[in-house]
N, C-alpha and C positions, 0 to 999 in steps of 0.2 A: 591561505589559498581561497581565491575568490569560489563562489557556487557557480555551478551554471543556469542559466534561466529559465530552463525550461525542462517539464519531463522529460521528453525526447532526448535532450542533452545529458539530463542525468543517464538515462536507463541507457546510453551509448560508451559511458563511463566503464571500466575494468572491472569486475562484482565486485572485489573487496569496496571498491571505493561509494559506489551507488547504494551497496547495503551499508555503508557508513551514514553516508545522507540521511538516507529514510530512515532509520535508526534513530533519527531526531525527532520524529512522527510517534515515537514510543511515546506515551507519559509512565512517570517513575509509578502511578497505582498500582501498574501491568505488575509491578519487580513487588514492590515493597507490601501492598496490602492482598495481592495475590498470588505472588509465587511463580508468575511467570517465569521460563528460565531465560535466559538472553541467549539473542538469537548466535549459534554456531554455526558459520557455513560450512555445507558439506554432511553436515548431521544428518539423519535421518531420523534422529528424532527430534526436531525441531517444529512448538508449537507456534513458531512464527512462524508464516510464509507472507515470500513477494513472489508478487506477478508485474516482472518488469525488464521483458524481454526489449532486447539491442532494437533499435529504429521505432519503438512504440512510444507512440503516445500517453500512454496511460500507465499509473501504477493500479493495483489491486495488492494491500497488503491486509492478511487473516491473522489474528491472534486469537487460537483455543488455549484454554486450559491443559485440557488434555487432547491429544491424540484423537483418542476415541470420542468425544464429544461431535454430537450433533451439529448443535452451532458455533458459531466464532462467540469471545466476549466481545473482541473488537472488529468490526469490518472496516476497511477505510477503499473506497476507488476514487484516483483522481487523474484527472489528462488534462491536455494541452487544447484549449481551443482553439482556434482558425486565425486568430489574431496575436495569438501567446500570451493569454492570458489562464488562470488556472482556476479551474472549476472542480468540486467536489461535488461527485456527482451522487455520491452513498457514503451515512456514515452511522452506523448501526453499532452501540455496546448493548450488550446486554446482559444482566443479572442471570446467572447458570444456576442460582440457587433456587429462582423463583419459576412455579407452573409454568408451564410451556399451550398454547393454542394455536392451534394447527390452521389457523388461518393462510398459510403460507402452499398450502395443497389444496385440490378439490375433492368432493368427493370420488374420485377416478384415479386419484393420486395423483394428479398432473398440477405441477406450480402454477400459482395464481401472481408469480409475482410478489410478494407483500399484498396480493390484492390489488395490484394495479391491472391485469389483463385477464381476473377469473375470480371468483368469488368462493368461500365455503360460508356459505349463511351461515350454518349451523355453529362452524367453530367461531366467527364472528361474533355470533350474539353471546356467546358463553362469554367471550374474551371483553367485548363489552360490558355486559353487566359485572364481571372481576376487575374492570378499572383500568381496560386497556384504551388506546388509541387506534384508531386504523393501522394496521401496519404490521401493527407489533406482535410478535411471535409470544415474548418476554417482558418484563419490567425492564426498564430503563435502569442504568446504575447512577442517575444523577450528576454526571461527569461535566456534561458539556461545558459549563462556566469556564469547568478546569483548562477543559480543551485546547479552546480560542486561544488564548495566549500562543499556545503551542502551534499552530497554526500561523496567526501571525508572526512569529518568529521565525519558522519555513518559510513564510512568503516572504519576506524582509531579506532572509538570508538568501534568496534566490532574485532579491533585485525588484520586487514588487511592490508598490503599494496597497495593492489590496487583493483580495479573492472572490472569485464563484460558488454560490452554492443553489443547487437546486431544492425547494422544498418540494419534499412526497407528497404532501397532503395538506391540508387549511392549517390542524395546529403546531406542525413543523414552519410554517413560515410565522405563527405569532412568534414562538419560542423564540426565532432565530431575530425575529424583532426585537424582543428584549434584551437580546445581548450585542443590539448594537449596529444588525444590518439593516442595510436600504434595498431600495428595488430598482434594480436593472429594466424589469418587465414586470407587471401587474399589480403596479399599487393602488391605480384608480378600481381594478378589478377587486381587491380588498376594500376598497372603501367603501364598493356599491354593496359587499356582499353584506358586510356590517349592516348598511342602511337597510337592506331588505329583509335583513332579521328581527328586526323592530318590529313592533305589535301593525299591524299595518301592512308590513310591507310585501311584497310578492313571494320570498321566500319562508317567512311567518305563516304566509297563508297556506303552505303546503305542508306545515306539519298536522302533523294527525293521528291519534292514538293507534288507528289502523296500520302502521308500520312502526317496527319495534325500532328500527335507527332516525325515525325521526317526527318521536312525540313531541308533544306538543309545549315542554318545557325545555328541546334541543338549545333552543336559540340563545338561554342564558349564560354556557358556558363553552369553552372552547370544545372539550370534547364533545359535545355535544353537538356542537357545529359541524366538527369536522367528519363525525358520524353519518351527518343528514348528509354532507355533501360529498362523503364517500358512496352512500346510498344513491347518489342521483339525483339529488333535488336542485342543482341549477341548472340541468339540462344537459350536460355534457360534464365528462371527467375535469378533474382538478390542473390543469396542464398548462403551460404558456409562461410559468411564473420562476422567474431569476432573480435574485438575489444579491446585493455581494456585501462584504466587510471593509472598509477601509480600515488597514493599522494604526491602529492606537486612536479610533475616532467611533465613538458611541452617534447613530444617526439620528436617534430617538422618533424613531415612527414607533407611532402607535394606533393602530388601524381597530381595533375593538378593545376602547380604554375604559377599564376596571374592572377588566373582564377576571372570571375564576376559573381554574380548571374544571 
């Protein structure tokens, strides 16, 4: 049986059949090296959920460990853009084993987003100097390599050549460089940002030991980049920047080459 091409078309499908689909969106880690249990519709205790209500565009699919857990290990959101083509708009694992930073609240308790719309300084700089990234709540479980594949195989089975992804921050879009995507939108915007990191350059000139996310050895490494320009230092938030993967096709951009985490 052929796929259908689009979200919208899936999530219009009978549940058995749509929770079949997305069920390919699993990778076998979830079962094998963590004990996720597969998913039971109708269950109540199912630590897989969809969000992919009839005429929507978009899925939202959560996999906790437990129940009870705070975070997902897996978040995935993905819709249908304007044109029908397929964008990932969020795609967050995270390690339940490791420290948690509460980056993701303000001091008020009010969501900051990831720190896209509000800030916790405080949990921030902790979460930085323990080896985080903007964002990140959690460590990473090192998956993403795994991912891809898995992804272009969704996209493939659904009729596509390629996909969308949005990067959150400066070293979400190196990352996603490495494993092979181009830029839809903003790659002259990486190139300059690159350049202005350079001893010299406009953004160079704006680190400063006077602020703890963008001293004055930022510039050397990706987190450290992405830190300063979490912090503010090109003038306005990190935004405007698309992405996409063609199947089975490495792009090799590489916009800050030999760079180190």
């Amino acid at each position: 049986m052929s796929w259908p091409t689009s979200i919208r078309e899936i999530n219009n499908l009978p549940d058995e059949e749509k929770r079949s689909i997305y069920a390919k969106l699993l990778p076998e880690w979830l079962f094998s090296k963590y004990g996720i249990a597969p998913f039971h519709p109708g269950s109540s205790h199912n630590t897989i959920r969809l969000r992919c209500p009839p005429n929507s565009r978009a899925l939202e699919l959560v996999v906790k460990r437990d129940m009870t857990d705070l975070d997902a290990m897996l978040y995935l959101n993905m819709a249908d853009t304007f044109n029908n083509q397929l964008l990932v708009l969020l795609v967050v694992v995270n390690d339940l084993d490791s420290p948690r930073f509460n980056i993701d609240v303000d001091e008020h308790g009010n969501s900051t987003h990831l720190g896209t719309t509000g800030r916790n300084l405080q949990a921030e700089e902790v979460a930085m100097k323990a080896g985080m990234a903007p964002g990140q709540i959690r460590k990473g479980l090192r998956v993403f390599k795994q991912t891809v594949p898995l992804f272009e195989d969704f996209v493939r089975n659904m009729g596509h050549d390629l996909f969308l992804i949005e990067p959150l921050a400066y070293h979400n879009a190196i990352i996603f460089e490495r494993y092979g995507f181009s830029y839809m939108r903003g790659y002259q915007e990486m190139v300059r940002i690159n350049r202005e990191f350079q001893p010299g350059g406009e953004l160079h000139q704006r680190l400063t030991e006077d602020r703890v996310f963008r001293r004055p050895d930022a510039w050397k490494s990706i987190r450290g980049r992405s830190w300063a320009i979490h912090d503010g230092i090109l003038g306005h938030p990190f935004t405007g920047f698309q992405m996409y993967k063609r199947i089975g096709h490495h792009a090799t951009i590489d916009t800050f080459p030999n760079a180190e985490w």
